[in-house]
C-alpha positions in Angstrom: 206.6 146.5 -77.6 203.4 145.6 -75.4 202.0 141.9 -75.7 198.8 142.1 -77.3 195.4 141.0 -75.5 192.7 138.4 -76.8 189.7 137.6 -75.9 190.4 134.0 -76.3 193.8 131.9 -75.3 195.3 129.0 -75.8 193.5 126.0 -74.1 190.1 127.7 -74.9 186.9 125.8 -76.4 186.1 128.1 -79.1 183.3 128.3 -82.2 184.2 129.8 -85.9 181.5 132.3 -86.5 182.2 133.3 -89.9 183.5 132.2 -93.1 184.1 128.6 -94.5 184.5 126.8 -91.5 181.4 128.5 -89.7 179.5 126.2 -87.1 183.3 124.4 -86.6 184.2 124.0 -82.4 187.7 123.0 -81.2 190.2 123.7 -79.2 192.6 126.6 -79.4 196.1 125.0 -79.9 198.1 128.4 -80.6 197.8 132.2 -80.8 199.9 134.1 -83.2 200.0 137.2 -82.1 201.6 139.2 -84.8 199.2 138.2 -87.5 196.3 137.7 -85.0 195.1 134.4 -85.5 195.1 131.3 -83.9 195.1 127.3 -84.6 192.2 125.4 -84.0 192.4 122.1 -83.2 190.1 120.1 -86.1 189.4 123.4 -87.9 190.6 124.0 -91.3 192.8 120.9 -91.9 195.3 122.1 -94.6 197.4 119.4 -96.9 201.5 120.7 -96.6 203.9 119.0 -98.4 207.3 118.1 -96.0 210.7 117.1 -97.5 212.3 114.3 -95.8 214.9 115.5 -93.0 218.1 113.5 -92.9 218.3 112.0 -89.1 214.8 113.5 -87.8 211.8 111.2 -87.1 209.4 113.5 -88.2 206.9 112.7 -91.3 207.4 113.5 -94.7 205.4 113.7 -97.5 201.6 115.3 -97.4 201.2 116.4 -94.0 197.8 117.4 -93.0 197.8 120.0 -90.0 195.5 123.0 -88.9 195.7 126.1 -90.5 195.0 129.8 -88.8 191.8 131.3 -88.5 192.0 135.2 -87.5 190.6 135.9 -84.2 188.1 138.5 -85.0 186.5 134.7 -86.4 186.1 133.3 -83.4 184.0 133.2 -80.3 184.6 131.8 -76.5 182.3 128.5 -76.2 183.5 126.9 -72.9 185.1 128.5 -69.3 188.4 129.2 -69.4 191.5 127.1 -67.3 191.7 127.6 -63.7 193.1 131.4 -62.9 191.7 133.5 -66.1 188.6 135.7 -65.8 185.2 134.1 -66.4 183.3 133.5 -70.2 180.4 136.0 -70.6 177.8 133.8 -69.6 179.3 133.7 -65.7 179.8 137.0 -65.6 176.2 138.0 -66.5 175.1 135.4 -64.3 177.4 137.3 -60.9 176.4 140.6 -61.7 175.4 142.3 -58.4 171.6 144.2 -57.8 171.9 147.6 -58.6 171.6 150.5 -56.0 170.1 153.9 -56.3 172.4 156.7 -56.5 173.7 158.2 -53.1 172.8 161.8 -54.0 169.3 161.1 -54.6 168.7 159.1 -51.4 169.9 162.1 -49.4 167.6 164.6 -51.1 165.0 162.4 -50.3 165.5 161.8 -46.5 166.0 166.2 -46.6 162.5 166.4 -47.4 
């Protein structure tokens, strides 16, 4: 099966654009693919309740930890880590000057 492809991933400064968390920036902390969504560091906090594991250090009790938010919510805010492909804003900004068609210029210089 093919990996699917985001526009964000993980390490990515991103804003909620829609729903109850709108307005809401953080950091993306993990992308799950098969349900498309993604965990947003500081974005909607969730309370879980965690039974107490014999020999493991980890808390118990009310846990409060991020919940998903689907992608199709979401929008790029800041440039990505070094070796990914620009945010919009760069790319706009690098776009090259546009140059006449070749075919025209030749029908021109015929005349």
């Amino acid at each position: 099966m093919n990996k699917p492809k985001f526009h964000i991933a993980k390490g990515d400064t991103v804003e909620v654009t829609t729903g109850a968390h709108k307005g809401a920036k953080g950091t993306v902390l993990r992308i799950i693919a098969g349900k498309q969504q993604a965990l947003i560091e500081g974005v909607r906090m969730i309370t879980k309740a965690v039974k107490p594991v014999q020999g493991s250090n980890n808390p118990s009790g009310l846990v409060k930890q991020e919940g998903p938010v689907h992608i199709s919510n979401l929008k790029v805010v800041a440039a990505r880590a070094a070796g990914k492909k620009p945010t919009k804003d760069k790319a706009v900004a690098k776009a090259p000057a546009k140059k006449a068609p070749a075919k025209k210029a030749a029908a021109k210089k015929k005349d």
